[in-house]
DOBA-800062 format. One record per atom (N, C-alpha, C): residue in three letters; atom name; z negated, y, x negated. Coordinates in Angstrom, 2 decimals, always signed. Atoms other than C-alpha are relative to their C-alpha. Example, Ala and Ser with C-alpha at 12.3 -4.5 7.8 and 13.67 -1.06 7.14 Angstrom:
<'Ala' 'N' <+0.00 -1.19 -0.89>>
<'Ala' 'CA' <-7.80 -4.50 -12.30>>
<'Ala' 'C' <+0.00 +1.20 -0.90>>
<'Ser' 'N' <+0.06 -1.19 +0.82>>
<'Ser' 'CA' <-7.14 -1.06 -13.67>>
<'Ser' 'C' <-0.73 +1.09 +0.77>>
# end
This chain:
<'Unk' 'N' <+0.75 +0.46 -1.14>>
<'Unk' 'CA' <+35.75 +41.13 -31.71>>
<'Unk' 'C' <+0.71 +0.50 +1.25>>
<'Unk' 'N' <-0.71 -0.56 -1.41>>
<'Unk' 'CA' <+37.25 +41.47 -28.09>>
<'Unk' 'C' <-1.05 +0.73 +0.96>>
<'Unk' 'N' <+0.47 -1.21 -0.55>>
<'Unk' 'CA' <+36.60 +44.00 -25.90>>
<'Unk' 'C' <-0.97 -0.88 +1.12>>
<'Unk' 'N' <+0.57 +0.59 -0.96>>
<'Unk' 'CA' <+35.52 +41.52 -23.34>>
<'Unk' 'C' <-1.53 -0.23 -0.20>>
<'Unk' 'N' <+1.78 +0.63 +0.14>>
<'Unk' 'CA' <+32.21 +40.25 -25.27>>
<'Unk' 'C' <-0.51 +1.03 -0.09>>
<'Unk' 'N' <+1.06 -0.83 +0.39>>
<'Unk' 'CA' <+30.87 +43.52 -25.95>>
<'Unk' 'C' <+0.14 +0.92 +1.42>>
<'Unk' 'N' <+0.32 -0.23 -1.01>>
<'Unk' 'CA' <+31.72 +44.41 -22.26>>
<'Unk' 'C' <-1.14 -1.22 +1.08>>
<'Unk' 'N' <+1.07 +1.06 -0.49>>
<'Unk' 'CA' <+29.92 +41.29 -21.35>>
<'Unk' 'C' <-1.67 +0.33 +0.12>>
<'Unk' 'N' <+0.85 -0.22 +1.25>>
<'Unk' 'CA' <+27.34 +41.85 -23.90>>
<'Unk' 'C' <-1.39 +0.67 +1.06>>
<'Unk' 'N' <+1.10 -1.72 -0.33>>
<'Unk' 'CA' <+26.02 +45.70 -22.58>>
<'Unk' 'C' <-0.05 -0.44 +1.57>>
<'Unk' 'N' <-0.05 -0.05 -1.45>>
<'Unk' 'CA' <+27.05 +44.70 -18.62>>
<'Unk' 'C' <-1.38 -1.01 +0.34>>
<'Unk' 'N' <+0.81 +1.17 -0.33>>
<'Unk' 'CA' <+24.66 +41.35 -19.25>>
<'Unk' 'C' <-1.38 +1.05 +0.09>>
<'Unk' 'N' <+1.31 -0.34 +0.17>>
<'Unk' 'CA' <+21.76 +43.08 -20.84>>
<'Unk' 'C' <-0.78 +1.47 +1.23>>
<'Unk' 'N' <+0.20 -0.75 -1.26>>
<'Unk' 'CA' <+21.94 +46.31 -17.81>>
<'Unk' 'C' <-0.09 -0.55 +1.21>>
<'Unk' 'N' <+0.35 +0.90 -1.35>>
<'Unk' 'CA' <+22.19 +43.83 -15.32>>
<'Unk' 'C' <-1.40 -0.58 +0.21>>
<'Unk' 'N' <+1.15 +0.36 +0.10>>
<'Unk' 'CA' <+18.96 +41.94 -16.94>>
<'Unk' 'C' <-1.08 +0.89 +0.17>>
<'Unk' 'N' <+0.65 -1.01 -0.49>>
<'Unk' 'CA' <+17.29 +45.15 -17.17>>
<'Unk' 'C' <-0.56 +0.30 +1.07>>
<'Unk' 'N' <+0.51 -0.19 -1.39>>
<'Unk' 'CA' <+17.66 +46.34 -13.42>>
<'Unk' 'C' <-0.49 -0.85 +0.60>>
<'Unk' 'N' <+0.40 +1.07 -0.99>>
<'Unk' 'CA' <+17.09 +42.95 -12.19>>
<'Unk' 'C' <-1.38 -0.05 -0.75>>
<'Unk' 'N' <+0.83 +0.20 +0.18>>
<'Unk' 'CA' <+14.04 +42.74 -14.17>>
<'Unk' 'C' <-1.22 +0.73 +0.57>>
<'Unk' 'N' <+0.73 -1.14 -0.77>>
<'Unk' 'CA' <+12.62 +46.02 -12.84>>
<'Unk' 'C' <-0.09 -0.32 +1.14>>
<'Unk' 'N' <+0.00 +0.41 -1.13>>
<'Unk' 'CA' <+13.33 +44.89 -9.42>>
<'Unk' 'C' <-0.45 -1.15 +0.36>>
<'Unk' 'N' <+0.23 +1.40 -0.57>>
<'Unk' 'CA' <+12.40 +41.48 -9.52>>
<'Unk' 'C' <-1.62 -0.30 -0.27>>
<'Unk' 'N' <+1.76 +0.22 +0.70>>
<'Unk' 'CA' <+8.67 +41.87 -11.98>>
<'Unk' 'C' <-0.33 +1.30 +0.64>>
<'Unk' 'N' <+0.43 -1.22 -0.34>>
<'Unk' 'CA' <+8.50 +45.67 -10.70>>
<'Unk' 'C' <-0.60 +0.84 -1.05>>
<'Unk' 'N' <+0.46 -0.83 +1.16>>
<'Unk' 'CA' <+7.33 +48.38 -13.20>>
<'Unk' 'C' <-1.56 -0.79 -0.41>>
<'Unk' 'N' <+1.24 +0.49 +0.73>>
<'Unk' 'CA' <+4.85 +47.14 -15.20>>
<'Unk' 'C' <-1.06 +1.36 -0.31>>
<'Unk' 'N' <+0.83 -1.06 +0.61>>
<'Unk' 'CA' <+1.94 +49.67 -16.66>>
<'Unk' 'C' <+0.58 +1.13 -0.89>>
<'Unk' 'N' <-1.51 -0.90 +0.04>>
<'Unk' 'CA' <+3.40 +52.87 -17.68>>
<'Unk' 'C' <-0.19 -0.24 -2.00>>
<'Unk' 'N' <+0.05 -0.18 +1.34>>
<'Unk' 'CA' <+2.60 +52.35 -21.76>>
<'Unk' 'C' <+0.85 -1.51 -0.60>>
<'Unk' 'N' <-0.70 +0.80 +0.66>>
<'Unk' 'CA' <+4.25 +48.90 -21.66>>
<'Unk' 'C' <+1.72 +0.36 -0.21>>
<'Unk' 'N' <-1.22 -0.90 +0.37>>
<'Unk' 'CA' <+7.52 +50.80 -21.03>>
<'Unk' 'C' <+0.58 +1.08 -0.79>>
<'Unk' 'N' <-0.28 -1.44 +0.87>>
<'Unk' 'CA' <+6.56 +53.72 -23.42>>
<'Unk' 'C' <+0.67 -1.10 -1.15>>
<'Unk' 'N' <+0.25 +1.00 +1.19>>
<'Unk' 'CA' <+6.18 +50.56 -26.11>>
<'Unk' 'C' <+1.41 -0.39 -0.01>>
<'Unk' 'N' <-0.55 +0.79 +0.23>>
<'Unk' 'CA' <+9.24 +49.20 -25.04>>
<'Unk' 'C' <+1.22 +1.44 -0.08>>
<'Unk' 'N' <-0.43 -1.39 +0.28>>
<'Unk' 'CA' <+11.10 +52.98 -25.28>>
<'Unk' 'C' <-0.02 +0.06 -1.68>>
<'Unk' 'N' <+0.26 -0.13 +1.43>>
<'Unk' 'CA' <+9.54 +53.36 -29.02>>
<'Unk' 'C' <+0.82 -0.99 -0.29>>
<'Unk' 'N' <-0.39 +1.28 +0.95>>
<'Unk' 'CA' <+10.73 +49.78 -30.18>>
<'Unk' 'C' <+1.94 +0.08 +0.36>>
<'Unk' 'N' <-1.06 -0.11 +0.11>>
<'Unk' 'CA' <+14.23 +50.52 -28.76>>
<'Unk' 'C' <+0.43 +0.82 -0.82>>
<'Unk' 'N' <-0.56 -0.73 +1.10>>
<'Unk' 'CA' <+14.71 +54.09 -30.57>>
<'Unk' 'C' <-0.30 -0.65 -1.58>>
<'Unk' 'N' <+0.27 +0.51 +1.61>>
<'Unk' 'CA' <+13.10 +52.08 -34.08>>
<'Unk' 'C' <+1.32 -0.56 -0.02>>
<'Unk' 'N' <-0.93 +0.95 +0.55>>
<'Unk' 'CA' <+15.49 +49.58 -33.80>>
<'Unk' 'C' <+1.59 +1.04 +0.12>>
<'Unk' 'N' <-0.97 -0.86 -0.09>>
<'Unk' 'CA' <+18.28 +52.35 -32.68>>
<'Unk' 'C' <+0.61 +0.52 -1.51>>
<'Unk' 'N' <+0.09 -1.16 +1.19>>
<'Unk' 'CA' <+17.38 +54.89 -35.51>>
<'Unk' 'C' <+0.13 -0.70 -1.42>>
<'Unk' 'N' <+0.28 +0.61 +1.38>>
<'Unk' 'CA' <+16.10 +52.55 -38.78>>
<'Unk' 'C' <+1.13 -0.60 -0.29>>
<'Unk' 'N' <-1.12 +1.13 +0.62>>
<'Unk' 'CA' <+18.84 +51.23 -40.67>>
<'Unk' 'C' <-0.43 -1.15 -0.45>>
<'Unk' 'N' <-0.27 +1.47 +0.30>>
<'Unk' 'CA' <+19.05 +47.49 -41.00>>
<'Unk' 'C' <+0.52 -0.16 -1.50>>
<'Unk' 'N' <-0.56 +0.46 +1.08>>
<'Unk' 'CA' <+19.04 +46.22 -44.31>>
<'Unk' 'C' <+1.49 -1.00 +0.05>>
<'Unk' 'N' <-0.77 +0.86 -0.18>>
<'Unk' 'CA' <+22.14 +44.16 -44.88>>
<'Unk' 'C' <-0.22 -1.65 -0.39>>
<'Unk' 'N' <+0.29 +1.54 +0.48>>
<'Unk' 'CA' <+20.26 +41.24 -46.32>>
<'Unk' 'C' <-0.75 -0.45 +1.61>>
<'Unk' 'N' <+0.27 +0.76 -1.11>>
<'Unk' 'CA' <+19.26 +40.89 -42.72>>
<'Unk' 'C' <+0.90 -0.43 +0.40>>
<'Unk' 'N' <-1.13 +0.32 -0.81>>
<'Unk' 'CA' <+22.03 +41.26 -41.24>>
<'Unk' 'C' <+1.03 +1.00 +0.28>>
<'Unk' 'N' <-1.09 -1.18 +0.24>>
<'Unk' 'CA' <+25.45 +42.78 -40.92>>
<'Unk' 'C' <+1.09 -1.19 +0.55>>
<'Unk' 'N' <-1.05 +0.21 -0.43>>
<'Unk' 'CA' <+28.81 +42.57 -39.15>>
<'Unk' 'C' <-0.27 +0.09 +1.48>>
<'Unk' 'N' <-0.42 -0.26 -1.30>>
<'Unk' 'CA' <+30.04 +42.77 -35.45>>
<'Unk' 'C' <-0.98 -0.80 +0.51>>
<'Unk' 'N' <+0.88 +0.78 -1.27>>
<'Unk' 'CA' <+28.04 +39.77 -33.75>>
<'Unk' 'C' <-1.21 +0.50 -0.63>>
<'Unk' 'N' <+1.17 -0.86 +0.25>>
<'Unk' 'CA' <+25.32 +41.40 -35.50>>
<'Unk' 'C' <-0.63 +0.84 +0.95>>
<'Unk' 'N' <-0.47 -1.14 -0.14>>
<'Unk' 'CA' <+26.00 +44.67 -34.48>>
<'Unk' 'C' <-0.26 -0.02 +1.68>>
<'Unk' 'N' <+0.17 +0.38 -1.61>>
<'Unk' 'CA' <+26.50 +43.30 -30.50>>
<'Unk' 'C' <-1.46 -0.84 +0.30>>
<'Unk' 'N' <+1.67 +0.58 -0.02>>
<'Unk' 'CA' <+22.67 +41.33 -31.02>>
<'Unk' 'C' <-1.28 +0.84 +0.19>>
<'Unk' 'N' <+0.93 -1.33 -0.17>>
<'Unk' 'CA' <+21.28 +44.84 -31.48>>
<'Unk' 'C' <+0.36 +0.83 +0.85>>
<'Unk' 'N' <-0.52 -0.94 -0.75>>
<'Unk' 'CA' <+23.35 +46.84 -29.49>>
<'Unk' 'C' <-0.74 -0.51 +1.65>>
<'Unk' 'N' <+0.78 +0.73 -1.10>>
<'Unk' 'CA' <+22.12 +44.30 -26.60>>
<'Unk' 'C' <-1.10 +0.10 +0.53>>
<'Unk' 'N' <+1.31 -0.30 +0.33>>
<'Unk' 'CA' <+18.88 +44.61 -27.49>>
<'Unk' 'C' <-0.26 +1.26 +0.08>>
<'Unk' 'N' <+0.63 -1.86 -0.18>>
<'Unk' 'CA' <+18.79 +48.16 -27.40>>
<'Unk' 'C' <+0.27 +0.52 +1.32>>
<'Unk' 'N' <-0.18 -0.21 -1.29>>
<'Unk' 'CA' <+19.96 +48.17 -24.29>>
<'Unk' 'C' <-0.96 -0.11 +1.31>>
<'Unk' 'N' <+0.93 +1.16 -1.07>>
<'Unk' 'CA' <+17.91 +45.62 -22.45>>
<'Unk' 'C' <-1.49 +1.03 -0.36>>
<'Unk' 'N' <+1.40 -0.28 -0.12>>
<'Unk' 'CA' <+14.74 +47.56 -24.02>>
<'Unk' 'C' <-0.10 +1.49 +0.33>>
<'Unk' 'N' <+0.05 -1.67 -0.44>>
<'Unk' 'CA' <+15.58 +51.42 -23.48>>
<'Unk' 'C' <+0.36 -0.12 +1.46>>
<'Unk' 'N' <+0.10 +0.18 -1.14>>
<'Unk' 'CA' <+17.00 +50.76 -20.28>>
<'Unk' 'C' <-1.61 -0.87 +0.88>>
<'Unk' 'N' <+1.40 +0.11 -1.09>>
<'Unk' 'CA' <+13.81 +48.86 -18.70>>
<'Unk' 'C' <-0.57 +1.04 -0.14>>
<'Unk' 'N' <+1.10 -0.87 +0.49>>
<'Unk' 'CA' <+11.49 +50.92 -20.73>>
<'Unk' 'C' <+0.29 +1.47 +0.86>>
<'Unk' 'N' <-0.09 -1.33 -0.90>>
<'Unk' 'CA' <+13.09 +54.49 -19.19>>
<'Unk' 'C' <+0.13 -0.45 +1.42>>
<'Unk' 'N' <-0.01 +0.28 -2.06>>
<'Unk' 'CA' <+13.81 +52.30 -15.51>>
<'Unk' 'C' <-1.57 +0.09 +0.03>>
<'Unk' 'N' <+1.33 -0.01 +0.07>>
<'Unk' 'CA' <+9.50 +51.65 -16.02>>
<'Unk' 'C' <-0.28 +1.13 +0.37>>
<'Unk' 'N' <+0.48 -0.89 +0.04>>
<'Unk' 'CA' <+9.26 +54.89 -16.72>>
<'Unk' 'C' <+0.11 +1.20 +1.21>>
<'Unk' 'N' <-0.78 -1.25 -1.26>>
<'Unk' 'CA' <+11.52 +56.99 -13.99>>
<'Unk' 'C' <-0.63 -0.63 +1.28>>
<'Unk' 'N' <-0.16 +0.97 -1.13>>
<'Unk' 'CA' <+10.93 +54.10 -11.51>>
<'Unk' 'C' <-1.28 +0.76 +1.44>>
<'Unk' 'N' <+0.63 -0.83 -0.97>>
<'Unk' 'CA' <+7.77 +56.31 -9.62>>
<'Unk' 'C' <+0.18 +1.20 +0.45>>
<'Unk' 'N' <-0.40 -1.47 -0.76>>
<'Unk' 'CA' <+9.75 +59.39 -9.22>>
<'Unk' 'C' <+0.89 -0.64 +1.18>>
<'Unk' 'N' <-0.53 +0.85 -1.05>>
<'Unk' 'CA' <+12.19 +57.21 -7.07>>
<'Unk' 'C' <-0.05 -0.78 +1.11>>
<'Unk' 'N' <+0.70 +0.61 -1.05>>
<'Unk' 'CA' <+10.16 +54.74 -5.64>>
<'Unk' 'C' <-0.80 +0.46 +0.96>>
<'Unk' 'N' <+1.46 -0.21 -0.65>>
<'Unk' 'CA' <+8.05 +55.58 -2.70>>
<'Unk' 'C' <-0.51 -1.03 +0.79>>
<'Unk' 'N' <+0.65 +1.00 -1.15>>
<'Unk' 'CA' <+5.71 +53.54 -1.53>>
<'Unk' 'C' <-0.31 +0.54 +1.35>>
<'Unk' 'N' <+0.44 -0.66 -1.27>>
<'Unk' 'CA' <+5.03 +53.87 +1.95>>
<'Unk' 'C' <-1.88 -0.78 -0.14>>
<'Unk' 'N' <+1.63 +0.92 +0.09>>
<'Unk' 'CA' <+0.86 +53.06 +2.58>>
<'Unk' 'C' <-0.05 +0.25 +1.82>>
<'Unk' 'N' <-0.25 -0.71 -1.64>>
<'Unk' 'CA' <+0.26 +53.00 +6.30>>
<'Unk' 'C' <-1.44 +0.24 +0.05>>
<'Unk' 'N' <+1.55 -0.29 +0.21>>
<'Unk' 'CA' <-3.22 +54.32 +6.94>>
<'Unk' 'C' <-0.47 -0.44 +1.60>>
<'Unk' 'N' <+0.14 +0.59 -0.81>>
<'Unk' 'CA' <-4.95 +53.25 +9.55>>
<'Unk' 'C' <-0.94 +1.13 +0.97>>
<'Unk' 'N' <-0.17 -1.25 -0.92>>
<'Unk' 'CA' <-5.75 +55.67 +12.65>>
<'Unk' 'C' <-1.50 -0.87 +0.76>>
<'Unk' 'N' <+1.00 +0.44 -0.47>>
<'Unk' 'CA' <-9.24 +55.32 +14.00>>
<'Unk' 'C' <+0.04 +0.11 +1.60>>
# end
């Protein structure tokens, strides 16, 4: 496999990520825990091979693990960073 698609690949799914955070804004903080958990499962559990196996495989999950640990920890960090400003209103 060339170096290019699996720079594609990880650059696509970090790009989708941030832009998703920025564009829908953090969602509720447990849909990012959810989407945290389901990245390390799919990270950690080994894949049978009667699912699936080999490189474009391999780059389907790697993608995927990307796109969902990255939002899920951007969700998660995203209120130490962000500040909202509120303007209050001065009687």
């Amino acid at each position: 496999m060339s170096t290019s698609w699996i720079l594609l690949a990880y650059g696509g799914s970090l790009f989708l990520s941030i832009a998703l955070l920025l564009w829908l804004h953090p969602r509720a903080w447990y849909w990012h825990l959810l989407s945290l958990t389901a990245a390390l499962a799919l990270g950690f559990i080994p894949i049978p091979p009667s699912i699936g196996s080999g490189p474009d495989f391999d780059l389907i999950v790697g993608f995927a693990f990307t796109l969902l640990f990255v939002w899920g920890a951007g969700g998660l960090a995203a209120p130490l960073f962000l500040h909202r400003h509120h303007e209050h209103e001065h009687p």
